[in-house]
LUMVEX-741199 format. One line per 2 residues: their letters; for each residue x, y, z of N, C-alpha, C, O, CB. Coordinates in pm, whole numbers. Atoms other than C-alpha are relative to their C-alpha. Glycine has a CB too. Layout:
LUMVEX-741199
A> X:Y:Z:X:Y:Z:X:Y:Z:X:Y:Z:X:Y:Z ~ ... .
***
This chain:
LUMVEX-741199
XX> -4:-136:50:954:6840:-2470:-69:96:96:-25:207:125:-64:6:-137 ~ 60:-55:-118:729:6945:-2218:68:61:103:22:173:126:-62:-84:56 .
XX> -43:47:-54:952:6923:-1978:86:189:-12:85:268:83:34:-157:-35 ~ -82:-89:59:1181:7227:-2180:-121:116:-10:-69:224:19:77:-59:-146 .
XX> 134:-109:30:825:7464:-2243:-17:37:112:-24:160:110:-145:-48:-60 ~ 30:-73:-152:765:7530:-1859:120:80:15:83:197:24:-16:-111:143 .
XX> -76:-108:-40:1092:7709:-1797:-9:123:-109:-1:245:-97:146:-50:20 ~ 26:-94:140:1039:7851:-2142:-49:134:14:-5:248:-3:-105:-61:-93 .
XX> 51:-94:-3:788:8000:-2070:-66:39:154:-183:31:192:-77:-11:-106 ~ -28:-78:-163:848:8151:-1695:75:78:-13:64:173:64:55:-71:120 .
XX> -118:-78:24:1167:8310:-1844:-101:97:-97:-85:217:-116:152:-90:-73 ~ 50:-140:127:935:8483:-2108:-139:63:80:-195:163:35:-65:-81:-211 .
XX> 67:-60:-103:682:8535:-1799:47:120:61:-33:213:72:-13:-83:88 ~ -81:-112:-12:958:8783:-1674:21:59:-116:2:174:-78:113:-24:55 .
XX> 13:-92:87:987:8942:-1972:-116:98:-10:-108:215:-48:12:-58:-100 ~ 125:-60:19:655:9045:-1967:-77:84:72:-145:181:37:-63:-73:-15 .
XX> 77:-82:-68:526:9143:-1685:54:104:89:176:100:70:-74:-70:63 ~ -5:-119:-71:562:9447:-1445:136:-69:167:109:-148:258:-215:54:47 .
XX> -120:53:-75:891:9368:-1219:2:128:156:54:112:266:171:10:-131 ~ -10:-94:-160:848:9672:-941:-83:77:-19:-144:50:-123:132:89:51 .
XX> 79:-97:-6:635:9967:-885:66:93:113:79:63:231:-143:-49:23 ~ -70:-112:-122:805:10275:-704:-109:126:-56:-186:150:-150:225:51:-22 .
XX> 83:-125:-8:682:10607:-584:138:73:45:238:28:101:-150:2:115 ~ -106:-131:-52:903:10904:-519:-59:101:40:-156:135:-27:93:62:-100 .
XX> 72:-43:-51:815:11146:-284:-109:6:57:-112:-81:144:6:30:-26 ~ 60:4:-52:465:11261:-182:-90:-15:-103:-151:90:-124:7:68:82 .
XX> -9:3:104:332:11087:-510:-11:55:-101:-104:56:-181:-25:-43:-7 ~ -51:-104:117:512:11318:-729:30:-85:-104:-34:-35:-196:132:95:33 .
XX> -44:48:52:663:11054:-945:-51:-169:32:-69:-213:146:112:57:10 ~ 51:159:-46:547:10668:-961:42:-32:-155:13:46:-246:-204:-39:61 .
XX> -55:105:37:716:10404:-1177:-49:-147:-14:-43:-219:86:81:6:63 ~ 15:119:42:601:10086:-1358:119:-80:-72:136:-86:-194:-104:11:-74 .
XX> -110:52:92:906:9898:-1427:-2:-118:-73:-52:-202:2:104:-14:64 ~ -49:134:23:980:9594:-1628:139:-9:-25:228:63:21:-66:-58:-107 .
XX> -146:43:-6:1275:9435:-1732:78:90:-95:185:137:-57:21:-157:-41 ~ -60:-57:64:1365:9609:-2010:-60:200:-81:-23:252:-186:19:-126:-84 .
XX> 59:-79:4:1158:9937:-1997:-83:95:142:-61:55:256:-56:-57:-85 ~ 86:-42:-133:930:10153:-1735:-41:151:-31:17:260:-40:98:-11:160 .
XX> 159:-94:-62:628:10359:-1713:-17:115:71:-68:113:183:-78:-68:93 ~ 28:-95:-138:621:10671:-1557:-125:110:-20:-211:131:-106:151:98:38 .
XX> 140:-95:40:387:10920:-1518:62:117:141:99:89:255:-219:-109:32 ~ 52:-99:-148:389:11255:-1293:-29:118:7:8:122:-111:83:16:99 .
XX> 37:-102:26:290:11588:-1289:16:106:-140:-38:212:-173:37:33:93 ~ -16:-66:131:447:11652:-1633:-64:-53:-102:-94:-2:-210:124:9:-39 .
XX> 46:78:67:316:11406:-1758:25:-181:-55:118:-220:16:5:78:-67 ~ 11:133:-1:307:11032:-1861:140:-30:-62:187:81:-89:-129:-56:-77 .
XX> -111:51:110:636:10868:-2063:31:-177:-2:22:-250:97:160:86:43 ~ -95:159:42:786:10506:-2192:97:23:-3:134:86:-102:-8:-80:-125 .
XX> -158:3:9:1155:10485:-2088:57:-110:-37:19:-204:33:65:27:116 ~ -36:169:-1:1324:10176:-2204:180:27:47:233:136:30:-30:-101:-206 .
XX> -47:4:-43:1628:10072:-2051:129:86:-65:212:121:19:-24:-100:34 ~ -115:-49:57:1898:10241:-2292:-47:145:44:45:199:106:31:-38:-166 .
XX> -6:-168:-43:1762:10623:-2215:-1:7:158:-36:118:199:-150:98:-62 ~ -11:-16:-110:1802:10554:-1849:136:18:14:191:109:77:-56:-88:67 .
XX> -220:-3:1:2216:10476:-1904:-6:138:-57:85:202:-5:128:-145:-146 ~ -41:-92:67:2167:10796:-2134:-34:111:96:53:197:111:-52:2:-134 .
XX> 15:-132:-102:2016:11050:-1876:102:-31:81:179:65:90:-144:24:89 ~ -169:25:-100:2324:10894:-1626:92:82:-78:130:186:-24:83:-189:6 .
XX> -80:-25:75:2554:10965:-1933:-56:166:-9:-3:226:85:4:-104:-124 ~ 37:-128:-11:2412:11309:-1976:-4:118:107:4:240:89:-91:-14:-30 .
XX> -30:-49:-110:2422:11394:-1630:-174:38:64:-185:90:175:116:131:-28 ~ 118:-57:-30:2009:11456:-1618:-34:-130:119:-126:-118:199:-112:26:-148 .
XX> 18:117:-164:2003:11146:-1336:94:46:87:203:41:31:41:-190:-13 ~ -88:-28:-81:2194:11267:-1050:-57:-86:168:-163:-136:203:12:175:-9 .
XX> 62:90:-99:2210:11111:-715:65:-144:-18:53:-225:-110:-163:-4:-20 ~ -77:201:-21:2410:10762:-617:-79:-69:1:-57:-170:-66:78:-68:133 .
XX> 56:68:-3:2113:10637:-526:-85:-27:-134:-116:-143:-160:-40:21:99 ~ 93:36:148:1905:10655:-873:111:-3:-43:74:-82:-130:-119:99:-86 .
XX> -70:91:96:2250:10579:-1045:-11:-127:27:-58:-220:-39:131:22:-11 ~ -60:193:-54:2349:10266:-856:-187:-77:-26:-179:-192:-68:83:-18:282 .
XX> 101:48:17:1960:10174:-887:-45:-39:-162:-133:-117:-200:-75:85:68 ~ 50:-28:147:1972:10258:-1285:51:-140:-41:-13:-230:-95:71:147:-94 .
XX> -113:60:87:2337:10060:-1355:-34:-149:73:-29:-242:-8:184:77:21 ~ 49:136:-23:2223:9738:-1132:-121:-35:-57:-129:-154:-89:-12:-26:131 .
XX> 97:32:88:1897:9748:-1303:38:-56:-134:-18:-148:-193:-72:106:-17 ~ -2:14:132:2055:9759:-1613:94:-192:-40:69:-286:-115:94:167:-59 .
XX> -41:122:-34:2280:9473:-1532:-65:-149:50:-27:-260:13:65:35:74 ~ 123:104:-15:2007:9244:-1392:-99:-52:-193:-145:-157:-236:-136:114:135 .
XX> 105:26:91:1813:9291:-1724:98:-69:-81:51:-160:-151:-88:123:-65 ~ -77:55:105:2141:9193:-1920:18:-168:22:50:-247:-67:144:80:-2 .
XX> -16:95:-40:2144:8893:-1697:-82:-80:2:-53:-195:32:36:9:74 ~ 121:64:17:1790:8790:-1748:-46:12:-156:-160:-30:-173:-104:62:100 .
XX> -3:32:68:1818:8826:-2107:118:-97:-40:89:-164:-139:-30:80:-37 ~ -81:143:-25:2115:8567:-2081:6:-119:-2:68:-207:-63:23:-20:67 .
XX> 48:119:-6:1927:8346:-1923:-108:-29:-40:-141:-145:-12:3:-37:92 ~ 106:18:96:1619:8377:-2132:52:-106:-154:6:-209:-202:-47:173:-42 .
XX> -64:75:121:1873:8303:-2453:32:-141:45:-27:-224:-24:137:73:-55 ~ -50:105:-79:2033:8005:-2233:-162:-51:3:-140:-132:-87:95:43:157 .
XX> 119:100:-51:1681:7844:-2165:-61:-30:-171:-98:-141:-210:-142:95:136 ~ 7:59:168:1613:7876:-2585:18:-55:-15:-55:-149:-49:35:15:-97 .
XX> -45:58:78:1864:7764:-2659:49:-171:63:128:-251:12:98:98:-49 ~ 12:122:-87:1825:7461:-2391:-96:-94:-99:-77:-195:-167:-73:37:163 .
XX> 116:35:119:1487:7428:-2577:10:-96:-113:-48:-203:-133:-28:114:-74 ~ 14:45:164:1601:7375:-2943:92:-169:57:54:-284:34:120:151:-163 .
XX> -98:110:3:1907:7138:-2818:-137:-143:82:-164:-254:36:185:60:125 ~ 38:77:-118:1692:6965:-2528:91:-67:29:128:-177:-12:-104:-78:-4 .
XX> -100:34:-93:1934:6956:-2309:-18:63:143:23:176:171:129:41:-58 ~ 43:-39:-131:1819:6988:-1960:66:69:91:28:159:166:-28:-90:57 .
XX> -110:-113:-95:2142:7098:-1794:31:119:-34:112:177:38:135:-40:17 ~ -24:-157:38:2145:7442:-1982:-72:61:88:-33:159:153:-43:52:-143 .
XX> 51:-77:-78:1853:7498:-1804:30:27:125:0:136:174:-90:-22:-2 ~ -19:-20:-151:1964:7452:-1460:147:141:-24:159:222:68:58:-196:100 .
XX> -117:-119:0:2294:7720:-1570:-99:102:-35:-42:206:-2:144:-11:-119 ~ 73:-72:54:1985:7933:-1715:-42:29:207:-57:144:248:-114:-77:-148 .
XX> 106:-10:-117:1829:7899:-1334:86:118:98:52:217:162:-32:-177:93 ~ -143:-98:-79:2194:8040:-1188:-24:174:-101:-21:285:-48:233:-112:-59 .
XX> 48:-144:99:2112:8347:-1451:-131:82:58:-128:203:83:-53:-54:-174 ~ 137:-59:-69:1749:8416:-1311:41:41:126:11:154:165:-127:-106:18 .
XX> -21:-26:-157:1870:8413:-963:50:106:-5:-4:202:50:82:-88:88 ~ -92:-114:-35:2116:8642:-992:-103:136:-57:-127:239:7:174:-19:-90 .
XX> 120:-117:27:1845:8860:-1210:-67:7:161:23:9:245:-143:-60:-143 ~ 65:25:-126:1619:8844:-884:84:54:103:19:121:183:-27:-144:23 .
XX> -45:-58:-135:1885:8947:-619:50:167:-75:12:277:-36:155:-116:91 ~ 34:-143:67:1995:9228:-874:-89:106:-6:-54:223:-1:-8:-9:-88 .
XX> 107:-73:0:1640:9353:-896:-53:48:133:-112:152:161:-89:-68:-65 ~ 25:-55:-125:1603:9342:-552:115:130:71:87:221:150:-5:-133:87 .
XX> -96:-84:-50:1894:9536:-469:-33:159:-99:-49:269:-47:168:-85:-24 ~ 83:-118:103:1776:9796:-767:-108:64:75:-97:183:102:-79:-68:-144 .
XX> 75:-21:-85:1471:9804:-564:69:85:110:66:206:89:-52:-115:34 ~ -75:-74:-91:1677:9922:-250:38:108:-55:6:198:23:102:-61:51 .
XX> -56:-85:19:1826:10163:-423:-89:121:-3:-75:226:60:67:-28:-93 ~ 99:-74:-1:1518:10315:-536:-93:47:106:-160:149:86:-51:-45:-70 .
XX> 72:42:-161:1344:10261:-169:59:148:28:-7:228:95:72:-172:123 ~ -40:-134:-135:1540:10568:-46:-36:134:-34:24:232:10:174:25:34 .
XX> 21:-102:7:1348:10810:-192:-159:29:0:-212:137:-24:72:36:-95 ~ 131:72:-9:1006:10669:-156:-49:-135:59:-45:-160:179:-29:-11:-110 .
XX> 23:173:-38:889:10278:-153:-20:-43:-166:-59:17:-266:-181:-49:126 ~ -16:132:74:922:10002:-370:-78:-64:51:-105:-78:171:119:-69:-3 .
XX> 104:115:-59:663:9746:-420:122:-93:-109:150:-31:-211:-229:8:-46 ~ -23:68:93:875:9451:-606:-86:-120:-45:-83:-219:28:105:-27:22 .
XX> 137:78:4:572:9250:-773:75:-103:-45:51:-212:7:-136:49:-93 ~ -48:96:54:801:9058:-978:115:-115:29:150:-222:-21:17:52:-79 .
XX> -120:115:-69:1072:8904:-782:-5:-139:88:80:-223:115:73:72:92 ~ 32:161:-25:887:8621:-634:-19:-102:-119:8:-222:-122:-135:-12:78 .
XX> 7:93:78:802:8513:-936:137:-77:-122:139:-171:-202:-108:56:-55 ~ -120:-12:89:1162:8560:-1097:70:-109:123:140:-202:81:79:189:-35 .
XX> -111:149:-88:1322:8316:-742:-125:-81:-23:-134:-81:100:68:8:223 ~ 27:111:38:1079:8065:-837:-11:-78:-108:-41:-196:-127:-61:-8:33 .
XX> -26:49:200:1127:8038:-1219:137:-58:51:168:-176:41:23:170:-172 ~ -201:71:-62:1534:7996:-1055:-35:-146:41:20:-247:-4:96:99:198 .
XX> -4:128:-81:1394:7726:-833:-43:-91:-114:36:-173:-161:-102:-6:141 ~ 36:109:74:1185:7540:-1067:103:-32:-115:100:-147:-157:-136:25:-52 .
XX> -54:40:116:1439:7562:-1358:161:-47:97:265:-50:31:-2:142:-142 ~ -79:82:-78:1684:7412:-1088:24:-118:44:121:-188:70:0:27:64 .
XX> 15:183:-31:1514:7101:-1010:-28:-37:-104:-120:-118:-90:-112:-69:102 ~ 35:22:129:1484:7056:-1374:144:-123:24:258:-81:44:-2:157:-128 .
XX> -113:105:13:1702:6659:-1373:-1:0:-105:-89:29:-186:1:-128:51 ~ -70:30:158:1907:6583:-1651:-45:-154:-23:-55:-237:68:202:15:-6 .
XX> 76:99:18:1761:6305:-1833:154:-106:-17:269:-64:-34:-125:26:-135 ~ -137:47:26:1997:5968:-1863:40:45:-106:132:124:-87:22:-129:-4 .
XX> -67:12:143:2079:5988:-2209:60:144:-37:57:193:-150:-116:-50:-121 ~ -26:-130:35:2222:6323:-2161:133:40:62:186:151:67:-113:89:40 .
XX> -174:50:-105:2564:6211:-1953:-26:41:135:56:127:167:177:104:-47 ~ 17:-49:-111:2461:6281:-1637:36:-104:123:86:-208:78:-132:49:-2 .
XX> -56:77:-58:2543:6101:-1348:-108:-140:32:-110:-207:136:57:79:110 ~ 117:88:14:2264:5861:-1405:77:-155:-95:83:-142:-217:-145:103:-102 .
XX> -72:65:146:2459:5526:-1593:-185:-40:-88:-298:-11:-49:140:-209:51 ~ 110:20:7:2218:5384:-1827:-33:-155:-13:-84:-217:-106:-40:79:-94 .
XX> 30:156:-75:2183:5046:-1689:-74:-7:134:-30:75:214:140:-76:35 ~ 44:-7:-172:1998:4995:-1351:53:-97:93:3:-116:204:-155:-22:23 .
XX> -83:73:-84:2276:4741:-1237:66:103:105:118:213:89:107:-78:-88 ~ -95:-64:-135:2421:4849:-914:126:-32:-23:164:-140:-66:-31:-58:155 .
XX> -185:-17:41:2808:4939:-947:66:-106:99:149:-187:58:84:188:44 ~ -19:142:-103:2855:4696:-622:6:-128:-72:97:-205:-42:-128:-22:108 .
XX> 24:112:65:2753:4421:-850:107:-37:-100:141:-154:-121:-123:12:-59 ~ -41:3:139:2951:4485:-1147:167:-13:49:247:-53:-36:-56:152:-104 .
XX> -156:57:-21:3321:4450:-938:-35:-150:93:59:-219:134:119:137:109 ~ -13:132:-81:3192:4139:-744:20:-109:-135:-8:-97:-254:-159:-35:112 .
XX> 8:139:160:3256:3798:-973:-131:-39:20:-216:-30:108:118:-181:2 ~ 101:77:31:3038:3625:-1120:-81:-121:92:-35:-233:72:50:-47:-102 .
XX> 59:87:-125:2812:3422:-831:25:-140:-95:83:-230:-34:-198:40:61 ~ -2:125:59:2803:3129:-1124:93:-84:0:79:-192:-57:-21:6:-100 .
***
C-alpha cells in the first residue's frame, strides 16, 4: 500500500504548493501561481485569481496580448492535465493497481512541459522563476519507475521457471 501513498502524495504535493513566481515590468506586477489559482499583488493592490477568472478576463477581452493569452490557455490546460493525473493516481490508489500510476506519470509530465512553456510565455514581459517544475518532472519520474507487481498481469509470469525450460522435455 505504501508503495501507492508516495505518488499519492507528490501528485497532491503539486496541488499545493506555489508552481512559478513572475514579475512584470519594473516590479509593477508580481505573481504567485499555483496550479489552480495565483496571487497577485501590485500597485492597486493585492488579489486571489483562480484559474476560471483568468479564461474570463481572455473572454472579456480585459487580458490582451498573445503572449498573456497563450500563457493563460496553456496554463489552463496543464492544470486540467494535472488534475487528470491526480484523479488517475486515486484512483490507482483505491484499485492498487500500479500501472495506472505509471499512465498518471505520462499526465504529470506533460503538466510540467505545459507549465514550463506557460512560464515562457509569461518570461516576455518580465522573468519567471518556475519553483515548481522540478518537483512536478520528478513526481513523473518516480511515478514511472513505479513496477507492476506480478499478480497484476504484467509481464512478470508467476512462476520463476525459465520459459527455456518449459519447451525442453523432460531430462527424466
Amino acid at each position: 500500500m505504501v508503495r501507492y501513498k508516495i505518488p499519492l502524495l507528490l501528485q497532491g504535493l503539486a496541488l499545493l504548493i506555489p508552481l512559478n513566481i513572475y514579475m512584470w515590468g519594473d516590479w509593477l506586477l508580481v505573481n504567485l501561481q499555483w496550479a489552480f489559482f495565483r496571487f497577485q499583488t501590485s500597485a492597486n493592490g493585492s488579489s486571489l485569481i483562480p484559474l476560471n477568472r483568468d479564461i474570463d478576463f481572455i473572454l472579456l477581452g480585459y487580458t490582451t496580448g498573445i503572449h498573456n493569452i497563450l500563457a493563460a490557455l496553456v496554463w489552463t490546460a496543464g492544470s486540467l492535465l494535472l488534475l487528470a493525473g491526480f484523479l488517475v493516481t486515486v484512483y490507482a490508489t483505491v484499485i492498487e493497481e500500479s500501472r495506472h500510476i505509471r499512465i498518471a506519470s505520462f499526465f504529470t509530465l506533460g503538466t510540467g512541459i505545459l507549465f514550463g512553456i506557460s512560464a515562457l510565455e509569461r518570461f516576455t514581459a518580465g522573468f519567471a522563476i518556475p519553483l515548481g517544475l522540478p518537483i512536478l518532472f520528478v513526481t513523473a519520474w518516480i511515478m514511472y519507475r513505479q513496477q507492476p507487481e506480478p499478480d497484476e498481469g504484467g509481464d512478470e509470469s508467476d512462476n520463476d521457471e525459465d520459459p527455456a525450460q518449459k519447451l525442453s522435455p523432460d531430462p527424466e
